[in-house]
C-alpha positions in Angstrom: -15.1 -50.4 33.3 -17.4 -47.7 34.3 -15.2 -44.0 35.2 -15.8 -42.4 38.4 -16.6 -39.5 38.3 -17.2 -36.2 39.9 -18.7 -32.8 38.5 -18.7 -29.3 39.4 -21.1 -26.6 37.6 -20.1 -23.1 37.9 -22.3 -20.0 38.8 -23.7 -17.5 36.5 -27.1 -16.2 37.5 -29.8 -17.4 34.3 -26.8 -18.7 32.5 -26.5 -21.5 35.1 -29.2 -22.9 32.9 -27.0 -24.2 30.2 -25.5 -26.6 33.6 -28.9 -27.7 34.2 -29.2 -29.3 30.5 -26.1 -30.7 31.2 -26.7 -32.5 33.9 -30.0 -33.3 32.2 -28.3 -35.2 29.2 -25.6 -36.7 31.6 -29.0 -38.3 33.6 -30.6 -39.0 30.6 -30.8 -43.4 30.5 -29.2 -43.0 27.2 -26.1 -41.9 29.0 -26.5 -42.2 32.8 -24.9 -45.9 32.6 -21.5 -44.4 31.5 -20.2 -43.2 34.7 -20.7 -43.6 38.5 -21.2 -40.2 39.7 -19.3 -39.8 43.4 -19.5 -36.3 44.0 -21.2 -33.0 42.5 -20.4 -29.7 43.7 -21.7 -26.3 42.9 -21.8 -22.2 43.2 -24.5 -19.4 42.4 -26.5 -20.7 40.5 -24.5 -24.0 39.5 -24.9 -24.3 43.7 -29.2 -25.1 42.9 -28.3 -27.0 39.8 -26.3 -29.6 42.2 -28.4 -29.2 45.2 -31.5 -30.3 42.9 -29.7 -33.1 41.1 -28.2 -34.5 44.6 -31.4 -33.9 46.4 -33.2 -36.7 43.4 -30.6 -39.0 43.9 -30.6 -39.9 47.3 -34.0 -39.0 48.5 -35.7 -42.1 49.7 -37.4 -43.9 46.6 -35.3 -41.2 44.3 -32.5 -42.0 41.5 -31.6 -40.0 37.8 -35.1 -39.6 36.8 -36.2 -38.4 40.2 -33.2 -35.9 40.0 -34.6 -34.8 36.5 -37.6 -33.7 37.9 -36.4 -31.8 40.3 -34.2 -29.8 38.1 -36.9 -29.4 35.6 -39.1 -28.2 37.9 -37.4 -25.7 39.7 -36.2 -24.1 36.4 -39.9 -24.2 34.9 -40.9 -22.0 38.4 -37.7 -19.7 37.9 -39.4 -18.9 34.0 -41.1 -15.2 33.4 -43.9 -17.1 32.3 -46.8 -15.1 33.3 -48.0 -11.3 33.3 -46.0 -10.1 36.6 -43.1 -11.8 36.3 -42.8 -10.9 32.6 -43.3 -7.0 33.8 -40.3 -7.4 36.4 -38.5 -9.5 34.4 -38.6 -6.3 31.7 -37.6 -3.7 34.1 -35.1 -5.8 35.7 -33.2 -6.2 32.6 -33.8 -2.3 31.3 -32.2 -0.9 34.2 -29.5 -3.4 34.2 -28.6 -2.3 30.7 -28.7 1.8 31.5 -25.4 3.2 30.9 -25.2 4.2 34.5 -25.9 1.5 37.6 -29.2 1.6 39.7 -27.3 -0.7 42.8 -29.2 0.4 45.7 -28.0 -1.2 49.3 -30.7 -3.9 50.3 -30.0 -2.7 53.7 -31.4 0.2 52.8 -34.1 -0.9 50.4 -34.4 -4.7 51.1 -34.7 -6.9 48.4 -36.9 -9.9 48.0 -34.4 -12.1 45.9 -33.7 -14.0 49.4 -37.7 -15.3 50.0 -37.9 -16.4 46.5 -35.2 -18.2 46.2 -35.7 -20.0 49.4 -39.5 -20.7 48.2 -38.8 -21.9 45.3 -36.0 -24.3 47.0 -38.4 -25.4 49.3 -40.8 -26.6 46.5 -38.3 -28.4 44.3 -34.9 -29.2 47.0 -37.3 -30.5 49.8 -34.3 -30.6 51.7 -37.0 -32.5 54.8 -37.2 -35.6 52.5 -33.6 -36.0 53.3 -32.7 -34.8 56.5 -31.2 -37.8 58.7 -30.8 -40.7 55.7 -27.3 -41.7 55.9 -24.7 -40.4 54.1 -24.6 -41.8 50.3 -22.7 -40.8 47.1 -22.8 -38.4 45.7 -21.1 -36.0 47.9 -22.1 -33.0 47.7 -20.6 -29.3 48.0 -21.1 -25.8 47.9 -19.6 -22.7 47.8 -19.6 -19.4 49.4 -17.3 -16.6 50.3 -16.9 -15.4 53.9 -17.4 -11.5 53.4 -15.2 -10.3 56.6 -12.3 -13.0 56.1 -12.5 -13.3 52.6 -11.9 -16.8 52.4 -13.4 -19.5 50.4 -16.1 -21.3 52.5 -17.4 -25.5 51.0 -20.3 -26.4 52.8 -21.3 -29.9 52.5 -22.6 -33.1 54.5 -25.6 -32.6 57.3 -24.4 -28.3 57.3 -26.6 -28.1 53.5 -29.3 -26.0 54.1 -31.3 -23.2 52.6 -29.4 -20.4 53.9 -26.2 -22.4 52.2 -27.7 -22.6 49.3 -29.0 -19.1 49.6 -25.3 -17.3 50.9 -23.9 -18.9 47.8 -25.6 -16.9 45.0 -25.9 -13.8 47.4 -24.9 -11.5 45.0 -24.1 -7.9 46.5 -27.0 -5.1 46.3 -29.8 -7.9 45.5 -28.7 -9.9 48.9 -27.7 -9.1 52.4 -24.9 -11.2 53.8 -26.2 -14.5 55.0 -25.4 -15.1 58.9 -24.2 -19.1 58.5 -22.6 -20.6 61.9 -19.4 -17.6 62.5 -19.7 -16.5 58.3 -21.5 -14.0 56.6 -21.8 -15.0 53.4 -21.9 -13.5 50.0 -21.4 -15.7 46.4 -18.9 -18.2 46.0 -18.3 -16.0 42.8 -15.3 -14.5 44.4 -13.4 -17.3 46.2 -14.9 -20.6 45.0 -16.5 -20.9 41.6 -16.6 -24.2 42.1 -15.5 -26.1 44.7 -12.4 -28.8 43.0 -10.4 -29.3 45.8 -12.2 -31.3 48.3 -14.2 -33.4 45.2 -10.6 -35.2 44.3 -9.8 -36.6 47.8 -13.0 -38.7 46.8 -12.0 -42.2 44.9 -12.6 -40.6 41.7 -11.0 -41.2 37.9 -12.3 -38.4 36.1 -13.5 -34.8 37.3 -16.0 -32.9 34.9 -16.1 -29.2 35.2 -19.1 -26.7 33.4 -18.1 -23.8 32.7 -20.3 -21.4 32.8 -18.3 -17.7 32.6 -16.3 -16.9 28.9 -13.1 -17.4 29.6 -11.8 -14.8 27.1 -12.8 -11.5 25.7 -13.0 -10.2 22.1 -13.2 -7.0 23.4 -12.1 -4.4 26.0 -15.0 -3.7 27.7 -16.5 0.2 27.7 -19.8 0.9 28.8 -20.4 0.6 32.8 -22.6 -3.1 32.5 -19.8 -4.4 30.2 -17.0 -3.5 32.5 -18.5 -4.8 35.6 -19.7 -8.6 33.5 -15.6 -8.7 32.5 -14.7 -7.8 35.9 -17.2 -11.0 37.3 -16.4 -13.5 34.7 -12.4 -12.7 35.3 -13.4 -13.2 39.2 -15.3 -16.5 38.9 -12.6 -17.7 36.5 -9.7 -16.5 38.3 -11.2 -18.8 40.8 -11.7 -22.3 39.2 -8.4 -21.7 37.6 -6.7 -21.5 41.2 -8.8 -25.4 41.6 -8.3 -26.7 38.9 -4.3 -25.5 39.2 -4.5 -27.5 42.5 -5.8 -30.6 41.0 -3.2 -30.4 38.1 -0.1 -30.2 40.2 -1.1 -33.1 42.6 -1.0 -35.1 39.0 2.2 -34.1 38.1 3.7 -34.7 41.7 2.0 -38.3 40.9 3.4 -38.6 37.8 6.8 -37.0 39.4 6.9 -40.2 42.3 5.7 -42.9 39.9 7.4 -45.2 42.6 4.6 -45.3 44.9 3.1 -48.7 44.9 -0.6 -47.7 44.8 -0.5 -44.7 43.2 -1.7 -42.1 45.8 0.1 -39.0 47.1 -0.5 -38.7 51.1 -0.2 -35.0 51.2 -2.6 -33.4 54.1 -6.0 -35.0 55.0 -6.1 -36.3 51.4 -4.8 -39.6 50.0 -5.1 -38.4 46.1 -4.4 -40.1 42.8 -4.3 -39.3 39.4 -7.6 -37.3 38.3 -8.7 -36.8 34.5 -9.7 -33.1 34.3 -12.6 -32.6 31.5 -14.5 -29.2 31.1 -17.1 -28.4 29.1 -17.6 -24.3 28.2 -20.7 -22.7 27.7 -19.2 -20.3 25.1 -22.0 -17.4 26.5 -19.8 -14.5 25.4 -22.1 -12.8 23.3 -24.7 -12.3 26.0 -24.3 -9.2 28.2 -24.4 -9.1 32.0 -28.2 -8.4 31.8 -28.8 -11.8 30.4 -27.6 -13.3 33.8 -30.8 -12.0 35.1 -32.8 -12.8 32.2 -35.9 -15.2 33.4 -37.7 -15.3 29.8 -38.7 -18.5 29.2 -37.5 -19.0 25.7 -33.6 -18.1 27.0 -34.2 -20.2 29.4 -35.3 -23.3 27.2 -32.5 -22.2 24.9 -29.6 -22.2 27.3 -30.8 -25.5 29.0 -31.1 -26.8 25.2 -27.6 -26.1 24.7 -26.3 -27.8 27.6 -28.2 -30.8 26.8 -26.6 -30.8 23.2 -22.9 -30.1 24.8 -22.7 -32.7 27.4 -22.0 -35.1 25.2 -18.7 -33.6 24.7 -17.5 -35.1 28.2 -17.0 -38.3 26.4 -15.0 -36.7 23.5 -10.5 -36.1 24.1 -11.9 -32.5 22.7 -12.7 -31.7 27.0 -9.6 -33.0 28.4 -7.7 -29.6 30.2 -5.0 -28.4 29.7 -5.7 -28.3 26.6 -2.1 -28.9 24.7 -2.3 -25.3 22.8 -3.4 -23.6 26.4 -1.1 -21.0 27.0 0.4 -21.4 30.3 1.4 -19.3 32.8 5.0 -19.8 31.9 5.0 -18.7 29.0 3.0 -15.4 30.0 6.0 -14.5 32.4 7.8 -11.5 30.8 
């Protein structure tokens, strides 16, 4: 019987290129038969990975190989590939790698990371070929964080626009906060990276995560650029692990009252059942923070290679989480 599934593709600037291979390979026909896909839900950068995949699948005429294009193109646009863009794409990453920061406030020097982004969405997303079709798996989800509450903001259904998709990679000093109905909006980074929660109230078996940020360290970090790419990685981790926590306690309360008939938990506005949790890690610790702005089209084409080779491993026991020799936070109580 064919699993149904859900994925959710973290954020991480140019590294969110290694979830764009992966849901390459996962839309491949060598593999696309293997699962139904239900939901897909993204943040930062692993926000325009989903968008792009969603937006193929359920565009009138569309389907997996329509969703391949779309992803392919937009990260072929995104590529330093000619004499400009290789200049700014140099500079970028020089002053990113000073031993002092250059953050300037783009309210005081605005920044044109906005307009890009929202031109080359509307080239590849073409959000106008799907405005008004009715609602059809997958579902899809974004996230954001509202900078004056501070809470995690999902944005899905007919609310998906640009300026979603925008807010959620609005990293501070190369975004302004993005007015969406009473938000402002900066990256999902800090409260949402990605949205879990709301994927397992769909009728899914399985829920596929890519993880983008290292979760551990081989080193304390030192100089000013490595201290503030710990300090985002530990953010964006901190939150999946608070999800993905979520989605492992409704199991056990499921396993807990095996005695319901059907197998579901009422608890809230969800009806959930048991969910499968499999991630798949980039393993990206040995580039620095720089390389999360790094457009150069051969690190591109390499990260997108590796999450094509990797998401194979979605289909191996070796993605299942927890993994049994996870340390938990039990036994880190002291």
């Amino acid at each position: 019987m064919v699993s149904k599934i859900a994925i959710a593709c973290q954020g991480g600037g140019s590294h969110a290129a290694f979830a764009a291979g992966v849901l390459l390979r996962l839309l491949s026909p060598e593999l696309r038969a293997g699962y139904e896909l239900k939901g897909i839900s993204g943040t930062s950068g692993g926000a325009m990975c989903a968008a792009l995949a969603w937006a193929g699948l359920i565009c009138e005429g569309g389907g997996p190989d329509e969703a391949m294009r779309r992803l392919s193109g937009f990260w072929e646009t995104l590529k330093a590939d000619d004499l400009p863009s290789y200049l700014t794409n140099a500079l970028s990453l020089a002053a990113a790698r000073l031993p002092v920061t250059m953050e300037i406030s783009p309210y005081f020097v605005p920044a044109p990371a906005a307009s890009i982004m929202r031109g080359w969405l509307e080239d590849h997303l073409r959000l106008d070929e799907i405005k008004g079709r009715p609602a059809a798996p997958p579902q899809l989800l974004i996230g954001a964080t509202d900078v004056l509450s501070g809470q995690r903001v999902v944005i899905g259904g007919d609310k998906i626009t640009y300026d979603a998709l925008i807010a959620s990679a609005a990293v501070p000093f190369l975004y302004e906060a993005v007015p969406f109905e009473n938000f402002m909006l900066w990256d999902g980074l800090f409260s949402v990276n990605p949205p879990v929660r709301e994927l397992i109230r769909e009728e899914i078996d399985e829920l596929w995560i890519i993880q983008i940020n290292p979760q551990a360290s081989l080193s304390v970090p030192v100089t000013t650029a490595e201290i503030i790419d710990r300090r985002n990685e530990l953010s964006g981790n901190i939150a999946l692990a608070q999800e993905l926590h979520f989605v492992h306690t409704i199991n056990e309360l499921l396993a807990a009252q095996a005695k319901l008939g059907d197998g579901t938990l009422p608890l809230g506005d969800g009806n959930y059942r048991k969910v499968t949790i499999r991630l798949v890690e980039a393993g990206l610790d040995k580039y620095d923070y720089a390389s999360k702005l790094d457009r150069d089209p051969s690190f591109i084409d390499h990260l997108m290679k590796l999450g094509w080779d990797r998401a194979s491993g979605f289909f191996d026991d070796a993605s299942l989480w927890p993994r049994p020799e996870a340390i938990t936070a039990k036994e880190l109580r002291v």
